[in-house]
N, C-alpha and C positions, 0 to 999 in steps of 0.2 A: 464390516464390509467397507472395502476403503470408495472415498469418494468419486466421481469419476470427473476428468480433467473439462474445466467448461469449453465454451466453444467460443471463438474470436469473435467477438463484436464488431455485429458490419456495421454501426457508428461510431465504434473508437470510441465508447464513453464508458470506463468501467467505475464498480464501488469501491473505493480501498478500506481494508478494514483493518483497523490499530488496535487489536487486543489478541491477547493471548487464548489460549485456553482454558472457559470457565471466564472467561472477560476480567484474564487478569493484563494488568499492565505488562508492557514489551519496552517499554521506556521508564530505565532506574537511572539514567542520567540526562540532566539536560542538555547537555551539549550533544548525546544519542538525537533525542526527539529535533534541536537543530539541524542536525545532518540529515533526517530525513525526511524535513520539510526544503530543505536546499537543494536535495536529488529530487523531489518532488517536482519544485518549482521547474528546475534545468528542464527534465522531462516533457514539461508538461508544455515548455516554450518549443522545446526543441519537435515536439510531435504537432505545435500548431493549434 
């Protein structure tokens, strides 16, 4: 049964979660895991 879609946060504060499935890694390059602390950062300036 697939999961059902959550629902928007009326504080804007969400978890992010960095693992795969089975808590495997999702990051086999470092310069991956830079890029998505960089779009991290941007985001997280740009939403305030």
């Amino acid at each position: 049964m697939p999961w059902k879609p959550r629902k928007k946060s009326e504080t804007g504060i969400y978890h992010v979660i960095v693992r795969g499935i089975g808590q495997q890694d999702i990051f086999h390059e470092k310069d991956d895991f830079q890029r998505y602390l960089d779009t991290t950062k941007k985001l997280s300036q740009k939403a305030g």
